[in-house]
C-alpha positions in Angstrom: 36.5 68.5 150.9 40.2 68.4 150.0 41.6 65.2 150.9 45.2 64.5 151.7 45.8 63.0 148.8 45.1 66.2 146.9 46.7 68.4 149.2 49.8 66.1 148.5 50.1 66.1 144.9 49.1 70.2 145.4 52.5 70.7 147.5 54.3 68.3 145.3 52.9 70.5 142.6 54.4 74.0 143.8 57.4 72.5 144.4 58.1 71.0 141.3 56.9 74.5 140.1 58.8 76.5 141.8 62.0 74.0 141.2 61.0 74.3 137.6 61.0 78.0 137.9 64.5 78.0 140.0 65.6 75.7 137.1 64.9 78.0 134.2 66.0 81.0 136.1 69.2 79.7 136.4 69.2 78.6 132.6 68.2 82.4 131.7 70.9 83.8 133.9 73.5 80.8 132.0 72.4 82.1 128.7 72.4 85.7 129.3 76.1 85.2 130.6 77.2 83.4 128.3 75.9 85.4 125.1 77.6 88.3 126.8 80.9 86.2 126.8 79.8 85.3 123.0 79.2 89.3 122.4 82.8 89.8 123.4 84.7 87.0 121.7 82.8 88.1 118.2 84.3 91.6 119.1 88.0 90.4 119.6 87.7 88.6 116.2 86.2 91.8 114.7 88.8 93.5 115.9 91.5 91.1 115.1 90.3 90.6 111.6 90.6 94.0 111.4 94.0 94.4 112.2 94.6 91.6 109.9 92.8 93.5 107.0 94.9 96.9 108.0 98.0 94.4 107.8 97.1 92.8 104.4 96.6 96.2 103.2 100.2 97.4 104.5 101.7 94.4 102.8 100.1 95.4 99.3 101.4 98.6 99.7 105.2 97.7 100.5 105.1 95.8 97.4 103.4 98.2 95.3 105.8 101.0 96.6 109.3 98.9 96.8 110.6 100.5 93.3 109.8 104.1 94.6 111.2 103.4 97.6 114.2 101.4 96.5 114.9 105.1 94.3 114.2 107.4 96.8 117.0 105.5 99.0 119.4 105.3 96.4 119.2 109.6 96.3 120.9 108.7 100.6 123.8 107.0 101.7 123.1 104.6 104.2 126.4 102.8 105.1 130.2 103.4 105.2 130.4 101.4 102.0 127.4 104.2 100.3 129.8 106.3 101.7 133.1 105.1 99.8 131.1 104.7 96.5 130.0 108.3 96.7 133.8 109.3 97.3 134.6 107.3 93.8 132.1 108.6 91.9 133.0 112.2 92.3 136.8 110.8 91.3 134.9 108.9 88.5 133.4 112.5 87.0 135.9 114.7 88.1 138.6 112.5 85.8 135.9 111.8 82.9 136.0 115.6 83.1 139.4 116.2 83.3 140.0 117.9 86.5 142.2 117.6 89.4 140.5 117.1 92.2 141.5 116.2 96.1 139.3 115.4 98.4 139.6 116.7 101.6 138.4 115.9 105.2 135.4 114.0 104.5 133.4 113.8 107.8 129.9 113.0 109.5 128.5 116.0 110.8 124.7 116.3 112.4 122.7 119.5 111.5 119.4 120.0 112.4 118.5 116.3 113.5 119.8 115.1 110.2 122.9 113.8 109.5 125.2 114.4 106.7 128.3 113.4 105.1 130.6 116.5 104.1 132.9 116.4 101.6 135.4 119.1 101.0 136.8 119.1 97.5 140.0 121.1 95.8 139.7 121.2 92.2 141.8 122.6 89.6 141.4 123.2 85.6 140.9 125.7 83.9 137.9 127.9 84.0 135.1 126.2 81.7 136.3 122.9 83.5 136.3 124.0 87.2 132.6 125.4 86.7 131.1 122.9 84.6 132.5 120.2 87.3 131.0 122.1 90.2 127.5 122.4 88.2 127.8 118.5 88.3 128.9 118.8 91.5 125.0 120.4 91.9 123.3 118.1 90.0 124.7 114.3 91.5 121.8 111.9 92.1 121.9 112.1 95.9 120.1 114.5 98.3 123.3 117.1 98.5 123.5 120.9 99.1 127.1 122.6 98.1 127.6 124.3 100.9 130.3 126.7 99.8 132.6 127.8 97.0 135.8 129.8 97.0 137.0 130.2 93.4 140.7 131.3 92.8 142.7 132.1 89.8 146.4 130.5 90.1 147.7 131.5 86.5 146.4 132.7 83.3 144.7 129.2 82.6 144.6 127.4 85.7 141.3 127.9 88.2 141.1 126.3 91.6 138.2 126.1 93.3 137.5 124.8 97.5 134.2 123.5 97.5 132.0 121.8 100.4 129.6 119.0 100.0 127.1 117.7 102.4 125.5 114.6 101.2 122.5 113.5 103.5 122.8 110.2 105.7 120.1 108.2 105.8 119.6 107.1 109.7 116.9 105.0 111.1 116.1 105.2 115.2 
């Protein structure tokens, strides 16, 4: 027969079993939660090493690029002072040229989402000057487009010609 004795330690048995069992239960359920919580925080650093990679990567290529971008700019005017410098430099060629020139109503005019600065110009010489300044006039290092000549005769050897510039502005939003 079973004596009380052994049907003591027996109950004392299942329940330090079935404590035990509660016990590692509960340590499971810990460690499943808290390797998901691991999962997710070795995400957020893949993902924010990543972004850190794309960024390292963006930086390298600034610095590679700042001499082709520095160029490209200088073809724009960006400021009122670009502006002024690009009004001198046409009076710089047209008197290493020899012309007269005037300028006339230079304004800031938007076309197309773009904005430009345009620059009338009335310039006199004769002939072979007046054209050969208004080829230049096509050829300046910025991103221009004459946008119309009206060529006049005043005497036998003096030309005159109305031209329109529009240099492009560069604008950021």
């Amino acid at each position: 027969m079973i004596t009380a004795k052994t049907k003591r330690v027996a109950v004392v048995s299942v329940v330090v079993f079935i404590s035990m069992v509660a016990v590692v239960g509960l340590a499971v359920r810990q460690i499943i939660i808290e390797s998901h919580n691991l999962s997710e925080q070795v995400a957020a650093i893949a993902v924010d090493r990543s972004g850190q990679a794309a960024f390292s990567r963006l930086q390298k290529l600034m610095q590679e690029t700042q001499i082709e971008r520095d160029q490209q700019r200088s073809y724009f005017l960006e400021s009122q002072s670009d502006s002024i410098d690009f009004l001198n430099y046409i009076e710089l060629l047209a008197t290493e040229r020899g012309v007269g020139l005037e300028t006339v109503n230079p304004t800031e005019i938007e076309r197309e989402g773009d904005t430009f600065l345009s620059v009338g110009y009335a310039i006199g010489g004769s002939l072979s000057q007046v054209e050969s300044f208004i080829q230049t006039l096509e050829s300046v290092p910025y991103v221009s487009q004459l946008m119309s000549i009206r060529l006049q005769q005043q005497s036998s050897t003096l030309w005159k010609a109305d031209v329109v510039i529009d240099v492009a502005v560069l604008t950021y939003e």
